[in-house]
C-alpha positions in Angstrom: 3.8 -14.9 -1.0 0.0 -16.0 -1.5 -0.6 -19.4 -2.7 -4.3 -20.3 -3.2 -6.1 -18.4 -1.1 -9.5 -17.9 -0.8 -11.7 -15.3 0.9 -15.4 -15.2 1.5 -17.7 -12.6 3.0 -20.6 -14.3 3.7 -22.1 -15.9 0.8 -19.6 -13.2 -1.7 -16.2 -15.1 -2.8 -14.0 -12.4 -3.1 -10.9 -13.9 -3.5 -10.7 -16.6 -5.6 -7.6 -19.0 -5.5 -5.3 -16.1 -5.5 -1.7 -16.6 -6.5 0.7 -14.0 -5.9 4.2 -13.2 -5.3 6.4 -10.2 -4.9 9.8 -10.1 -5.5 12.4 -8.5 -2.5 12.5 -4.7 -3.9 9.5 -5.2 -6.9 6.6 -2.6 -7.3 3.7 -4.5 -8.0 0.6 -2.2 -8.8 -3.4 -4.3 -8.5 -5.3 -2.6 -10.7 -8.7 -3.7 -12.1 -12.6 -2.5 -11.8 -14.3 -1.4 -8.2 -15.3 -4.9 -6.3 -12.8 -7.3 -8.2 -11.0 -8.3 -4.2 -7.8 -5.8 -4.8 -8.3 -3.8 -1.3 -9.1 -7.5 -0.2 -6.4 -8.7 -1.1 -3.8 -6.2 0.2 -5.4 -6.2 3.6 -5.2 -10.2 3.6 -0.9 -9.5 3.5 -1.1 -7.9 7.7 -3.9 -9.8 8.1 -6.2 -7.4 8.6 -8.8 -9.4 7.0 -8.3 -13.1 7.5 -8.3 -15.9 4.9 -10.6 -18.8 4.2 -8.1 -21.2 2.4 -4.8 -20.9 1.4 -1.6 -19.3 2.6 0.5 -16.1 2.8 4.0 -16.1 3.7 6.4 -13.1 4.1 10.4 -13.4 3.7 9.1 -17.6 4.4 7.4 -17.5 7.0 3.6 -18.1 7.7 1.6 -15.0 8.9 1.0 -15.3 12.6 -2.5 -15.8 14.2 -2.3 -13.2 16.7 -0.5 -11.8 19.4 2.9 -10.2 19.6 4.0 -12.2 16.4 1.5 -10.0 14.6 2.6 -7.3 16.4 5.7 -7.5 14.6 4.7 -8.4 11.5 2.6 -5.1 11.1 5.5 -3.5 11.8 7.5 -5.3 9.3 4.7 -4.4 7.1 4.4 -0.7 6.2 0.0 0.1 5.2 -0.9 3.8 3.9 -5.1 3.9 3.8 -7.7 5.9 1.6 -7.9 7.7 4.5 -4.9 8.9 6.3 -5.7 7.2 9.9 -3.6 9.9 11.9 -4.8 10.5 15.4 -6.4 13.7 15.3 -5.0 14.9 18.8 -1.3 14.5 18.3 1.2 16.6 16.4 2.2 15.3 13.1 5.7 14.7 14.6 4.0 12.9 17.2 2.0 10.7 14.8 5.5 9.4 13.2 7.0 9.1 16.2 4.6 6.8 18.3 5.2 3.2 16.4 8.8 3.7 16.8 9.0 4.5 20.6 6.0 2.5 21.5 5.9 -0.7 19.1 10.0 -1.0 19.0 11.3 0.5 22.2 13.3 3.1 20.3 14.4 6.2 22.1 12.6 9.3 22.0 15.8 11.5 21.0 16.6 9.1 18.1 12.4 8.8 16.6 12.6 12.4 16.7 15.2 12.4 14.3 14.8 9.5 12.2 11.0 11.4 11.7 12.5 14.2 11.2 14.4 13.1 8.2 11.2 10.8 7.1 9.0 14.1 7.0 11.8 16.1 5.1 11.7 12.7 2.9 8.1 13.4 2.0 8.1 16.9 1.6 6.0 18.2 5.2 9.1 18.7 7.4 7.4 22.2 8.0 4.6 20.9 9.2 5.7 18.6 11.8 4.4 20.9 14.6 0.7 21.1 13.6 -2.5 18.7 14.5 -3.3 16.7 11.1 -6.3 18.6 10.8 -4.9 21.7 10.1 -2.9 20.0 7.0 -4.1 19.3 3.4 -5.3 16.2 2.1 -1.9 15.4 0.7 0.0 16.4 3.3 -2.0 14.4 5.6 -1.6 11.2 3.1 2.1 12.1 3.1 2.6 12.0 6.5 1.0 8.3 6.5 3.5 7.5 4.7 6.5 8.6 6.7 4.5 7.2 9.6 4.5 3.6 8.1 8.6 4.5 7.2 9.3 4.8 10.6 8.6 1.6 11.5 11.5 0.5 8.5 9.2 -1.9 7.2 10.2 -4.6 4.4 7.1 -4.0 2.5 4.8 -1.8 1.8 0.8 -2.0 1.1 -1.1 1.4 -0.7 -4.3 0.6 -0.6 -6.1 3.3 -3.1 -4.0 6.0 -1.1 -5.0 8.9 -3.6 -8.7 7.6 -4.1 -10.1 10.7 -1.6 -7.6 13.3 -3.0 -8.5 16.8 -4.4 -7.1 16.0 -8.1 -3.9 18.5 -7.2 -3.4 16.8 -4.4 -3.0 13.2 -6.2 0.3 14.0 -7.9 2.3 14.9 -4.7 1.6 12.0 -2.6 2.5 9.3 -6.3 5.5 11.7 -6.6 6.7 10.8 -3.2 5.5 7.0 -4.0 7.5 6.9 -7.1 11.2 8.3 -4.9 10.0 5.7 -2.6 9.7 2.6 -5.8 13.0 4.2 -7.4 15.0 4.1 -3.8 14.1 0.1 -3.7 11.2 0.0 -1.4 9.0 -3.8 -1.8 5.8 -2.2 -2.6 2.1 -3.6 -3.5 -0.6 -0.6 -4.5 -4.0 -0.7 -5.3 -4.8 2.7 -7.6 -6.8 3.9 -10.4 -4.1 5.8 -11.5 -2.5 4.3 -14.6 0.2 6.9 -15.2 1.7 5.8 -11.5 1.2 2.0 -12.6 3.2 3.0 -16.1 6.0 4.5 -14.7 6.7 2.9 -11.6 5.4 -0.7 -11.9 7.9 -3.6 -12.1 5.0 -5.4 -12.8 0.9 -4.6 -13.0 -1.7 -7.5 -11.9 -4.8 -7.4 -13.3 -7.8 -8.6 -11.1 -11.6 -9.2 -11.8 -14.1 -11.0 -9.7 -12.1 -12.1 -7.1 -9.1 -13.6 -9.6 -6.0 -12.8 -10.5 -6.8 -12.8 -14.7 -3.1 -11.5 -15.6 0.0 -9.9 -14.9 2.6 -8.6 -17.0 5.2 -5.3 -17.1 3.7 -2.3 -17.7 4.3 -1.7 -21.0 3.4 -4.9 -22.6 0.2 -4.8 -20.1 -0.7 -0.9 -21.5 0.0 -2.1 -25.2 -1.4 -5.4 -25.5 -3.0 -6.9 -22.8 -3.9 -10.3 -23.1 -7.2 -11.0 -21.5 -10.6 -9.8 -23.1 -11.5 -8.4 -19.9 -8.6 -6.3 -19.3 -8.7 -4.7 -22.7 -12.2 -4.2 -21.7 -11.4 -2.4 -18.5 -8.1 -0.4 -20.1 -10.8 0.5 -23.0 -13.3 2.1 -20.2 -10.6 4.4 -18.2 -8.0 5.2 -20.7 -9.2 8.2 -22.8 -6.3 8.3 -25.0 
């Protein structure tokens, strides 16, 4: 999927010959200290930063420059934010249903539905009548979540998506992430939160400054990681 690629931000190389692939159906989880290029990296997959050097490919093919091609890439490509990105104004139904009806020309009568199900998927089929505001943290981060759904993407991107959470809330949007691993979903998530990472991961990636430093399943990554500066990182934020 990403095959050398470099990113700069002015005189900062934040990505450093990355080399990364994810596997039709795989969890991978980035994890690794603030400012090692994980955010970076995820928002390089719909191009939402660009690259320098390198290339990224999805299902084969190159990402596309601009223009309706990206269009439909982003759609193929499901992204759930540190902050939830709903619009404000519109219902939460609303906010689900808009990619569909807009980006892929399905009919109202059938978005309805299909977010419908996709809110009763994520626990907030209650709420589908209110404005985001008047929801919770979590339930605002879970309806992200069946918004990017809707679009029945092939992958999806988390980037941090519990980092500005109320601690109670952090465990209702990872449960719904973890149905979502355990139903097959392709998934790439940047978090701080190791437990998700343990029992969801296919596989974690370590990154710090900018590289990829190692990868590994979960359990051998937890146990015995193999780089000096993950155990130094695992040493800093695991407490037991």
């Amino acid at each position: 999927m990403l095959r050398g690629v470099q990113k700069h931000f002015g005189a900062l190389h934040v990505l450093k010959d990355v080399d990364l692939s994810i596997g039709r159906g795989e969890v991978v989880v980035l994890v690794g200290p603030s400012g090692s290029g994980k955010s970076t990296l995820c928002r390089t997959i719909n191009r939402l930063e660009t690259i320098d050097e390198g290339t990224i490919t999805i299902d084969g093919a190159p990402l596309p420059e601009e223009g309706r091609a990206l269009a439909r890439l982003r759609a193929d490509v499901g992204m759930v934010f540190q902050s939830f990105n709903l619009f404000a104004h519109r219902t939460v139904l609303e906010n689900v249903t808009l990619g569909p009806t807009k980006a892929k020309g399905v009919k109202p009568a059938a978005a309805k539905a299909r977010a419908q199900e996709l809110l009763a998927r994520v626990g907030v089929a209650d709420q589908a009548g209110k404005l985001p505001g008047q929801l919770s943290g979590g339930q605002q981060q879970r309806v992200a979540i069946a918004r990017a759904l809707a679009m029945d993407p092939k992958v999806m991107l988390f980037d941090e998506p519990t980092s500005a959470l109320d601690p109670e809330m952090i465990n209702e949007v990872l449960d719904v992430m973890t149905a979502l691993a355990a139903d097959g979903m392709t998934m790439l998530v940047v978090t701080h939160e190791m437990g998700f990472a343990r029992r969801a991961a296919h596989r974690v990636v370590f990154m710090d400054r900018g590289q990829v430093v190692e990868q590994a399943e979960p359990e051998q990554f937890f146990a015995a990681p193999r780089s000096d500066r993950a155990r130094d990182f695992l040493s800093k934020i695991l407490t037991h």
